[in-house]
N, C-alpha and C positions, 0 to 999 in steps of 0.2 A: 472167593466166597461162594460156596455153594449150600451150606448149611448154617443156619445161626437158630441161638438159644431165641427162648420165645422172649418177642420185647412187649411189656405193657406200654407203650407209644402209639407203637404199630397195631397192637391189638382193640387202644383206644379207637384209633382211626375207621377201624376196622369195623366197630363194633362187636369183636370177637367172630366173627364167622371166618369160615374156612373161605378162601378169595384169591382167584386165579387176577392177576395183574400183566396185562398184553398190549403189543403195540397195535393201537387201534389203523393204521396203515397198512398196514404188515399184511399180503394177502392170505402166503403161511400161518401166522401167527392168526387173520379170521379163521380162516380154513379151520385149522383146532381148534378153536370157539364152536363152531358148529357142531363137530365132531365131539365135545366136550358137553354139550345142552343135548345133542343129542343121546347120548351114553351113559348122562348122569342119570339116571332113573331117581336116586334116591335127593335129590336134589339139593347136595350137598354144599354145592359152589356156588358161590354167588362172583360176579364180575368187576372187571375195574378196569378203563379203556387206560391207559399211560401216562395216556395225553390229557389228559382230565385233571379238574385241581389235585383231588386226591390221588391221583396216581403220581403224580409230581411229588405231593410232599410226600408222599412214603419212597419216591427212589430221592429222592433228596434227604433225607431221613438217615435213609441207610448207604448215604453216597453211592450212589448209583449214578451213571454218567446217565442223562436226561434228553439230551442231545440227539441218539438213536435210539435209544431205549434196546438193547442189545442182547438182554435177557429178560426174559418173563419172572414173572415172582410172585409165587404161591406161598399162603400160610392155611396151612392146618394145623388146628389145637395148639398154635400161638407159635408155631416152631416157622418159620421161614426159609424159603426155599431157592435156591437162582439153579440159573444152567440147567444140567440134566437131571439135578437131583429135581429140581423142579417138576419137568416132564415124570419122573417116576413117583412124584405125590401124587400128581395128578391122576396118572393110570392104576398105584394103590386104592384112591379113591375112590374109583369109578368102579373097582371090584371085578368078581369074574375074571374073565379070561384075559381081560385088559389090565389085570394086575400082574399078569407074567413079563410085561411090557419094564417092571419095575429093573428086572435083571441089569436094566444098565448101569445098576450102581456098584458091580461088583467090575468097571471097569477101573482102572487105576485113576487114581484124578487127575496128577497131567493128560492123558488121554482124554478121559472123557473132557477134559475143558476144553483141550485143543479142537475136539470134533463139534463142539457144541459152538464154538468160537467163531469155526470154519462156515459152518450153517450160516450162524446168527450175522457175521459179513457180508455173504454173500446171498442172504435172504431177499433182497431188494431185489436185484441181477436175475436171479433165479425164478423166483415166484412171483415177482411182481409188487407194486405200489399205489395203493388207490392215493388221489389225489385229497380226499377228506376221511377222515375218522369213522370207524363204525357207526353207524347210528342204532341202537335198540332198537326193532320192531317191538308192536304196544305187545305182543304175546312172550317179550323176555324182559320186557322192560324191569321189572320187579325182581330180576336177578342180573343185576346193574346196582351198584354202590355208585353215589356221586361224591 
């Protein structure tokens, strides 16, 4: 699954806003949180740690293994996003020069799932693992869904 029709569920939960969904552990996965708040100018995105209730029932929702939380999951304008297509909602989003960034979806999708696969395995290993969940600083706190 990398792209699905928009669900009013998901959108309910959501309160309809566009909503990056991440492993709050994942140092990678902060890592682009930051780079994501920082970039966003128009402040498109709002957040949702994984590990959170509602980050649970929307990857439970859309059977999504919860366990690692293995892929991030972006919805914009109600459409939903996992893997890479995900990463290129997000750098659509964000506009400018960081929308060239989208080009990874003209990779074939075996390919691109296998590379996104590869990462999202060995994200731990590689970049590391905080021992607790992000916490919102009170200056983002407000773009944070509970």
């Amino acid at each position: 699954m990398a792209h699905l029709s928009p669900d009013p569920h998901v959108s309910a939960l959501t309160n309809g806003a566009d909503v990056v969904i991440f492993d709050g552990v994942c140092v990678l996965c902060s890592g682009f949180l930051r780079f994501m708040l920082k970039h966003d100018r128009r402040r498109q995105f709002q957040f949702v740690i994984a590990q959170s209730d509602l980050g649970e029932a929307i990857y439970d929702h859309l059977g999504l293994k919860s366990a690692d939380y293995d892929t991030n999951v972006v919805i914009v304008d109600g459409h939903i996003y996992t893997k890479l297509d995900a990463f290129a909602a997000v750098m659509k989003g964000l506009g400018g020069i960081w929308s060239v960034a989208g080009v990874v979806r003209i990779l074939p999708r075996a390919t691109a799932d296998w590379l996104y696969d590869r990462i999202a395995q060995n994200r731990y290993a590689v970049f590391g693992k905080t021992d607790a969940c992000l916490v919102p600083t009170p200056d983002i706190q407000g773009r944070f869904l509970d």
